[in-house]
N, C-alpha and C positions, 0 to 999 in steps of 0.2 A: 504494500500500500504506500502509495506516494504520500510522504511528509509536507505540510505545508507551513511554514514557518510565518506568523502574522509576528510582525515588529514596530517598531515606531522610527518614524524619522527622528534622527535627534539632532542634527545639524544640519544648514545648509550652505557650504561656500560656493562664493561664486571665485569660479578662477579665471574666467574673462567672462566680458558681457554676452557671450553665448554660452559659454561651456559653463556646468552647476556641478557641484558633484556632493550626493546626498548621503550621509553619514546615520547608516543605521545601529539603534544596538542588537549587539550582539543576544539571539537568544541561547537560553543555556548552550544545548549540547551542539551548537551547530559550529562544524571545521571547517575549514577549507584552506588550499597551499596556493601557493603563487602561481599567478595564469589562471587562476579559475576565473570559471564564469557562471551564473544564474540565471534562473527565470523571473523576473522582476513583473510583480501583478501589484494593479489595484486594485480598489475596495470596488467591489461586485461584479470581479471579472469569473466569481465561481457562483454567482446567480442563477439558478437554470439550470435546463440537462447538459447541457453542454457548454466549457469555458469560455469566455468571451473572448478569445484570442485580438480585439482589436485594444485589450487593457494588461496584457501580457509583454513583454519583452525580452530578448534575450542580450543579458549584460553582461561586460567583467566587471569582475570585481578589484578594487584600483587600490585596493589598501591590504597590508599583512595581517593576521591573528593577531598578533601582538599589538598592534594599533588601538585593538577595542574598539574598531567598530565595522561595518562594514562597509564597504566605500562603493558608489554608483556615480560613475562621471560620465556625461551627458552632454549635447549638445542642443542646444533648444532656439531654434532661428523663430523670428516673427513668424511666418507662415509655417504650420507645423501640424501634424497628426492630433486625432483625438487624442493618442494617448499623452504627446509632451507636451498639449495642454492641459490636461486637467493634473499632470504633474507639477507643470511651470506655477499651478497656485495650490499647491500642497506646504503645507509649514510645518515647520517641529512641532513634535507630538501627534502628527497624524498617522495612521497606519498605513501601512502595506504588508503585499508578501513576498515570499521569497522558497524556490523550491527546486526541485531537478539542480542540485549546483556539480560541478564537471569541472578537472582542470583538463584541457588537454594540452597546454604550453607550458610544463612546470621546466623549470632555467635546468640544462643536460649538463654537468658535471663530467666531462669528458676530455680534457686535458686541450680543449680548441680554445682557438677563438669564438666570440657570438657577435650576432651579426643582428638588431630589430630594427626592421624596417616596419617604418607605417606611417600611415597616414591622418592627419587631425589627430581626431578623440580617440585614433586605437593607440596611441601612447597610453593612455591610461590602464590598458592591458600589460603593457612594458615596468608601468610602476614598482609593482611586487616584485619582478623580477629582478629589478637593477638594485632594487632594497633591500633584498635576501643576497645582490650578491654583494653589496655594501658589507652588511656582517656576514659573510662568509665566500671567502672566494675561492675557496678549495676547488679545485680541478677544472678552474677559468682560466683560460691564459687572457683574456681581457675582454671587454664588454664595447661596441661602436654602436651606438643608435643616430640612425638617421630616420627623419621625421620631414613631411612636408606636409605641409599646411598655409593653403593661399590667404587666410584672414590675416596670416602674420600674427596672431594674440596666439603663441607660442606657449603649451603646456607646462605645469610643474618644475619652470626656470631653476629653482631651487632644488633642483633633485635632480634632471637634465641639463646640468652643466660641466664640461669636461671637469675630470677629476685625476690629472697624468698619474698622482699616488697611488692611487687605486685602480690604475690601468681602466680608466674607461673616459671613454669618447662622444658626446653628444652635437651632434649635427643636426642642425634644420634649413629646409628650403621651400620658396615659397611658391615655385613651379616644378614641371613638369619636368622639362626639359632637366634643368639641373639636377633632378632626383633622380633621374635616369642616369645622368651620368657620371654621377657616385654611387649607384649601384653596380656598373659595370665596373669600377676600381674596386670595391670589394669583395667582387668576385674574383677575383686573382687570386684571392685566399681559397685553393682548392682544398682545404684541409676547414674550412669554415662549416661553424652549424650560422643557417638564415633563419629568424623569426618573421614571419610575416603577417601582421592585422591590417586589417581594412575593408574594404567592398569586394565583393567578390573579382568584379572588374580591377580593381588594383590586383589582388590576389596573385590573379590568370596572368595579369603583364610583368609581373616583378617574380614569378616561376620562368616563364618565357624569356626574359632576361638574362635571370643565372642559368636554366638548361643552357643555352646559346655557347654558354661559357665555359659548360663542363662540370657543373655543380649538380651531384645528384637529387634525386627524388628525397635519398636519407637522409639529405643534410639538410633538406625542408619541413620547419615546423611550421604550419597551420593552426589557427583557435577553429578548428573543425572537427566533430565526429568523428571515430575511424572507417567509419561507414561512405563517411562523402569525401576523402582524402582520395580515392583515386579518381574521381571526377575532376578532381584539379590536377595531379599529379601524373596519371595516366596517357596523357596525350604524346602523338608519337610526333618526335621533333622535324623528323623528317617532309610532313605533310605541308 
């Protein structure tokens, strides 16, 4: 039987005037490791015989355990969905839920480099990760995130800023063209693992990319199922 976890907001920062990211508390027994992500419901999205899937969302989670709480960072433009409007005026103390939570990006401990690529608000997916390797860098040889984001209002500046002591690398750009062509320099690193968040459409092009280059299927983490991993992975380069 699926668990469904009802919580309360308890914070809400805004980290630029689009992106919000919503600070639940933690209920008792609920864990989760870095790279996870959620099913993020509102109130009477289990009204009915059947869930209201237009008050569901699928999120990461942008903060660690130890944080105490759990973190939902978001983007909420003027013209927006039912559901990040009736979120956009949600305040601390209100409810929501939280269920089905999944990591499948937890940071690989394998003696490489890493490599997260994303785009906008999938940094927020990278948070945990670069946090957890903050206190613990065992079997990292160093961490490079590039990031583009056309708004320019530049995520978690504070957190994603180079850090040479700690072997890590934080890059942002605010086109296309340029993001493309710092992903093709770091694939040179044939021995690299690549993280990659964002729309499926980035996905598809920044797989297409590193293949071109010689970078396998295994050295690509996806925040996807293992079920829909060869739908992006599976294509034959040749065609």
């Amino acid at each position: 039987m699926m668990h469904i976890y009802w919580t309360k907001i308890n914070q809400i920062i805004e980290e630029t005037p689009e992106v919000k990211t919503y600070l639940l508390d933690c209920p008792e027994d609920f864990t989760w490791e870095e790279g996870a992500h959620t099913h993020f419901a509102l109130e009477g999205f289990n009204h009915g015989d059947k869930p209201n899937r237009s008050l569901i969302r699928h999120m990461s989670i942008s903060t660690l355990p130890h944080e105490n709480a759990i973190g939902i960072t978001t983007r909420i433009k003027e013209q927006c969905s039912e559901f990040k409007t009736i979120l956009r005026h949600l305040e601390a103390g209100d409810e929501v839920a939280i269920f089905k939570t999944h990591s499948n990006v937890p940071l690989k401990r394998e003696d490489k480099n890493v490599y997260l690529l994303s785009s906008g608000v999938g940094l927020a997916t990278f948070r945990p990760l670069v946090l957890d390797y903050f206190e613990r860098a065992d079997k990292v040889n160093q961490i490079h995130s590039l990031n583009i984001d056309s708004s320019k209002q530049f995520l978690f500046p504070n957190i994603f800023e180079s850090a040479p002591e700690k072997k890590f690398t934080s890059q942002f750009v605010d086109n296309r063209k340029d993001y493309y062509e710092e992903v093709k320099k770091l694939a040179a690193d044939h021995e690299g693992l690549f993280y990659i968040v964002g729309s499926d459409e980035f996905i598809v092009q920044n797989i297409e990319v590193l293949r071109e280059r010689g970078i396998s299927s295994e050295q690509i983490m996806l925040d996807k199922h293992e079920h829909q991993l060869p739908e992006f992975l599976s294509f034959d380069l040749s065609v």
